[in-house]
C-alpha positions as CSV (number, residue, x, y, z in Angstrom):
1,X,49.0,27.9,7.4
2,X,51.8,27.7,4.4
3,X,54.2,27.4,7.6
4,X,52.8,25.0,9.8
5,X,51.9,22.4,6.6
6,X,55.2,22.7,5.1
7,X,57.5,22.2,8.3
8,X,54.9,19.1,8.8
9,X,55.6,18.0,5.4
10,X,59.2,18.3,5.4
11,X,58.9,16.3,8.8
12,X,56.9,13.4,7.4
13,X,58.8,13.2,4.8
14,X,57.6,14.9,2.1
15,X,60.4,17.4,0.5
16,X,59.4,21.2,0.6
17,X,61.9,22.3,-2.4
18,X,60.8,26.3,-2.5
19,X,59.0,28.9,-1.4
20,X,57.5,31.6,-3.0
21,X,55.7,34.9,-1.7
22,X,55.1,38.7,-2.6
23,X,57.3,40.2,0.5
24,X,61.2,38.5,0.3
25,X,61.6,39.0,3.9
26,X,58.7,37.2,5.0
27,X,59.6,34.3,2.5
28,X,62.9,34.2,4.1
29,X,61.9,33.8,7.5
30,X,58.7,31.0,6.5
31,X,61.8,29.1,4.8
32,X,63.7,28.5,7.7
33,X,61.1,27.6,9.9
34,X,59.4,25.0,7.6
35,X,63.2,23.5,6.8
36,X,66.8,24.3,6.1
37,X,66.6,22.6,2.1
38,X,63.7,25.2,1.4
39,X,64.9,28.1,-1.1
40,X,63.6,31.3,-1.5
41,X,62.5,31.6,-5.1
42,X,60.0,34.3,-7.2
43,X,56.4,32.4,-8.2
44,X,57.6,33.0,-12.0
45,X,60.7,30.8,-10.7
46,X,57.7,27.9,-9.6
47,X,56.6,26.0,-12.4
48,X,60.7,25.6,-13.1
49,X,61.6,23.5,-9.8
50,X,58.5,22.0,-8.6
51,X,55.5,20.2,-10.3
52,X,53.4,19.9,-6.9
53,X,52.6,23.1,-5.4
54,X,50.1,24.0,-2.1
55,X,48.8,27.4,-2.6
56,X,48.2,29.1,1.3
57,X,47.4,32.2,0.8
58,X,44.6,34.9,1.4
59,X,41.0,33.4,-0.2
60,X,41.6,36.6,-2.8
61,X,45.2,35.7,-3.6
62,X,44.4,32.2,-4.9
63,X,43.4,33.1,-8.4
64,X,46.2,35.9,-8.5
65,X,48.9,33.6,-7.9
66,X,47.1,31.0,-10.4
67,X,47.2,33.5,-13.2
68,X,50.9,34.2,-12.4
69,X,51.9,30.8,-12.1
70,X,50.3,30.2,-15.4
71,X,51.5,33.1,-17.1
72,X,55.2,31.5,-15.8
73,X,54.5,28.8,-17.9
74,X,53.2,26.3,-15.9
75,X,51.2,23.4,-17.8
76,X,51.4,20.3,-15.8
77,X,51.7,18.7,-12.1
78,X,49.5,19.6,-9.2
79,X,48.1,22.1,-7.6
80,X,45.9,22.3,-4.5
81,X,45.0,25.4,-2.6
82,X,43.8,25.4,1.2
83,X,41.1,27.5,1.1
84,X,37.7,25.8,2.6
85,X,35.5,28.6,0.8
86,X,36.2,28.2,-2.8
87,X,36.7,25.1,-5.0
88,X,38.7,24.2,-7.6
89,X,37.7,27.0,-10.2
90,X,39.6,29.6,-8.3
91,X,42.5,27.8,-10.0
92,X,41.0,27.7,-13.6
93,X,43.8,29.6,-15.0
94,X,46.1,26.8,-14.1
95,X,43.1,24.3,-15.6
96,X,42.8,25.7,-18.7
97,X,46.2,25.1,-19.3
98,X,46.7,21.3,-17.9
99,X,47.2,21.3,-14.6
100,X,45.6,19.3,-12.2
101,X,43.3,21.7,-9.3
102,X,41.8,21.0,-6.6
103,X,41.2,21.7,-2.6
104,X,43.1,20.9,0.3
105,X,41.6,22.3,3.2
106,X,42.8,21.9,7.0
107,X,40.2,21.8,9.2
108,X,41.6,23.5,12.1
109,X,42.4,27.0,13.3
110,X,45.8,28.3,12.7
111,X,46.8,31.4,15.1
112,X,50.5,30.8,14.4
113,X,53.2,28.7,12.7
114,X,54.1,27.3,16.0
115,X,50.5,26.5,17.1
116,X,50.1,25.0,13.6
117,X,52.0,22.3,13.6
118,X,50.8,20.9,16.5
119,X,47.5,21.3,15.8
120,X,47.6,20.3,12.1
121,X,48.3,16.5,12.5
122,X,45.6,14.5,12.9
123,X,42.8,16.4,12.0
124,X,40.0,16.3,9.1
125,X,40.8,17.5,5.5
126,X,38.3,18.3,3.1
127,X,39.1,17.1,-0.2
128,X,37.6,18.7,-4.1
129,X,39.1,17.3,-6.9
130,X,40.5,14.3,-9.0
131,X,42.9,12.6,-11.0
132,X,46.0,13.6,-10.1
133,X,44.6,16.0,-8.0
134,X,42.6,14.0,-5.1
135,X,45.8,11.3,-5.2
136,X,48.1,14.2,-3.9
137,X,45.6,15.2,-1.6
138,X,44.8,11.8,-0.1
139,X,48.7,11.4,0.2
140,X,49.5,14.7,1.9
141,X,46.3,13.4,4.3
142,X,48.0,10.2,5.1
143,X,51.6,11.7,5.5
144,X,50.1,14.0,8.3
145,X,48.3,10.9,10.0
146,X,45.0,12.7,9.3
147,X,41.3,11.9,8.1
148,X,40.0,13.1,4.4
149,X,36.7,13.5,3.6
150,X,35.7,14.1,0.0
151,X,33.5,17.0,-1.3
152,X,31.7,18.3,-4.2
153,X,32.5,21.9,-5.2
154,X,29.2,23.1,-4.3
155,X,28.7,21.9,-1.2
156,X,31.8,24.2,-0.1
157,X,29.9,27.1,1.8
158,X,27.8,24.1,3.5
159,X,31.0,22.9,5.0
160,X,33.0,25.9,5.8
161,X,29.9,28.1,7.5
162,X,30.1,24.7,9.7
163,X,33.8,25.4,10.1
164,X,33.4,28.7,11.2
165,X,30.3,27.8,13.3
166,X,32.6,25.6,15.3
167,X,35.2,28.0,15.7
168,X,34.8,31.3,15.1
169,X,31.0,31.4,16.2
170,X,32.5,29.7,19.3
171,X,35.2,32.8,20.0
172,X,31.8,35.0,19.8
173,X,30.4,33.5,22.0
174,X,32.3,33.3,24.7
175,X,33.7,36.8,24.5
176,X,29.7,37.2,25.2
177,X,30.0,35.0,28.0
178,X,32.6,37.1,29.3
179,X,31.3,40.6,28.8
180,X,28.3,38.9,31.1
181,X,30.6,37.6,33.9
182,X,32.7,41.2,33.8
183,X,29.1,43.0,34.3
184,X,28.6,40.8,36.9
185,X,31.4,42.2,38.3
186,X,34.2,39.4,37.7
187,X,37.5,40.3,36.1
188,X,38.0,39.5,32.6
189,X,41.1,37.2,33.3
190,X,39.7,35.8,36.6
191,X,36.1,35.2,34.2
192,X,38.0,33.7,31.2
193,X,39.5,31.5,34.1
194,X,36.1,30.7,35.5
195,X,34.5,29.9,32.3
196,X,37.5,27.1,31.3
197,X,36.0,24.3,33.2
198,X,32.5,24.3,31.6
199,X,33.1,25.3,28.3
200,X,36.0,22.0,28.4
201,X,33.1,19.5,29.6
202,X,30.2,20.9,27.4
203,X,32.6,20.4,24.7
204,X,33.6,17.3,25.6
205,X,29.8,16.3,26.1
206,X,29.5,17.1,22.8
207,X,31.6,15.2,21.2
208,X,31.0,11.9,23.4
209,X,27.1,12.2,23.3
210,X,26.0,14.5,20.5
211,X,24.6,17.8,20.9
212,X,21.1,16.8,21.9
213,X,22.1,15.0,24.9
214,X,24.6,16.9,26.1
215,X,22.0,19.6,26.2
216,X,21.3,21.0,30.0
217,X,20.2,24.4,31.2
218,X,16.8,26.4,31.5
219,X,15.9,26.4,27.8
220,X,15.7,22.1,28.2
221,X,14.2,22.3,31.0
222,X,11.2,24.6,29.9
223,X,12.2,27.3,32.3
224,X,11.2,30.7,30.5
225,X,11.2,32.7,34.0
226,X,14.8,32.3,33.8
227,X,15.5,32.8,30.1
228,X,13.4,36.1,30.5
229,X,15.4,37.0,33.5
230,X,18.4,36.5,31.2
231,X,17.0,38.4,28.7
232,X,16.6,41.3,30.2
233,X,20.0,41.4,31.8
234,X,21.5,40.6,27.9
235,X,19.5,43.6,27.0
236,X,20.8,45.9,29.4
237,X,24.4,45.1,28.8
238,X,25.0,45.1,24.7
239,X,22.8,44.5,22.0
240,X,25.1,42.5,19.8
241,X,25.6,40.0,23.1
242,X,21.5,40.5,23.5
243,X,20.7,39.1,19.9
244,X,23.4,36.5,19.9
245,X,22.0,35.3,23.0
246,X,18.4,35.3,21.7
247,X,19.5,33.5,18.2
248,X,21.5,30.8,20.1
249,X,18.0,30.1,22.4
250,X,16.0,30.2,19.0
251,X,18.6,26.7,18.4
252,X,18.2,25.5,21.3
253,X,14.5,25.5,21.0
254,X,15.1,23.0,18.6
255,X,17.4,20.5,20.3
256,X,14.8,20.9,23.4
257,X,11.9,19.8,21.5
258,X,13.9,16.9,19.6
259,X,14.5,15.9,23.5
260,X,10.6,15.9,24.3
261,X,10.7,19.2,26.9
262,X,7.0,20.1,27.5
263,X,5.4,21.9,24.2
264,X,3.8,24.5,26.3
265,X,7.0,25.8,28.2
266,X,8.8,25.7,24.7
267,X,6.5,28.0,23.4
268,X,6.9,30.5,26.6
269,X,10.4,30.5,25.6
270,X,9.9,31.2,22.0
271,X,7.1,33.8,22.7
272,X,10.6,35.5,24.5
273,X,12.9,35.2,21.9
274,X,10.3,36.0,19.1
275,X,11.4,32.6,17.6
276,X,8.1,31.8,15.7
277,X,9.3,29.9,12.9
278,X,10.6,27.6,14.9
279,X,10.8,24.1,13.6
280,X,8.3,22.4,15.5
281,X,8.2,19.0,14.2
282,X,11.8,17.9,16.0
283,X,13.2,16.8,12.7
């Protein structure tokens, strides 16, 4: 993440001075791929040539490096960290002493520097903070040609279990879907292959329509001879696949009976997958 943003900074013309980390050699090499002006410095070194600083590290390094930072000396300027599961407050050691905190959190997966900065511009970035704070925020936002949107600090773990709903739930799943094609007897490349296609337009019908109408399958259409047909295979194969399988039908339960599917042949399907509390009321 600290990669990708800076050599995207640098780019749109925002000037990455220094960077700082705990192993030299992996600062070294981070430098030269965000820019050639970047310098290698210590953290203590920080608060002495640069009063904006993004913090992208592990979610239990951010308040580490805000006590060393502080302990440096660092009383003024900005700084924002990029983690979407804690707010501000995991830089109170840096508050307490005048600096202006808050969050600035991608939302996108990161698998590597490379990947990163193609994937980084353009997309959503939650915001928590002010002053000084939210400005830097908003202007890193509209550097990368992306979209904020603000947050309270307590809404965080709303917002980032959507995040990882939409990403890593999604890995879950279909490395379920392909432990079901492999028992099937497909191979796992020739599966993940297979499985491209459909997961690309129910996406995609997602996004255009909204979840509730992009809904098809058996669950929609009231067909519990199927789902308990599926069941049973699910059950035979892994019970991890089995109960994700079961919890994801609970869901779509829900959608279904938002999109008027027959009450009776919902509750078949519930019966199944032992959803009984089941919101019935399609709100």
């Amino acid at each position: 993440m600290a990669q990708a943003l800076g050599r995207l900074l640098c780019e749109s013309g925002e000037p990455v001075v220094a960077l700082a980390s705990r192993n030299r050699a992996h600062a070294e090499r981070a430098a030269r791929m965000i820019g050639p002006s970047v310098h290698v410095v210590a953290i203590e070194d920080v608060p002495r040539v640069a009063m904006h600083v993004l913090v992208a590290v592990s979610d239990s390094g951010i308040t580490p490096v805000a006590e060393a930072l502080a302990a440096a000396g660092m009383r003024a300027g900005v700084v924002l960290h990029t983690c979407g599961a804690k707010g501000p407050d995991a830089l109170s050691a840096l508050a307490e002493r005048g600096v202006a905190c808050g969050v600035l959190h991608p939302l996108q997966t990161i698998v590597a520097p490379e990947q990163g900065v193609t994937a980084l511009a353009g997309v959503t970035f939650a915001i928590v903070g002010s002053g000084a704070a939210r400005e830097w925020a908003e202007q890193i936002v509209t550097r990368l040609h992306g979209r904020a949107v603000h947050l309270l600090a307590d809404r965080l773990s709303y917002y980032h279990a959507g995040a990882v709903m939409a990403s890593n739930a999604l890995v879950a799943v279909l490395d379920a879907a392909l432990v079901l094609m492999m028992q099937a007897g497909i191979a796992r490349e020739t599966a993940l292959a297979a499985l491209g296609p459909i997961t690309e337009t129910s996406l995609g019908n997602v996004l255009a329509r909204g979840p509730q109408s992009a809904l098809t399958g058996p669950v929609v259409r009231g067909d519990a001879g199927t789902v308990a047909a599926h069941i049973r295979a699910v059950r035979d194969v892994d019970p991890t696949v089995a109960r994700l399988y079961e919890a994801v039908t609970a869901h779509l339960l829900v959608l279904a009976r938002a999109r008027g599917t027959e009450a009776d042949s919902l509750h078949a399907i519930e019966q199944l997958v032992g959803a009984v509390g089941v919101e019935t009321t399609g709100k």
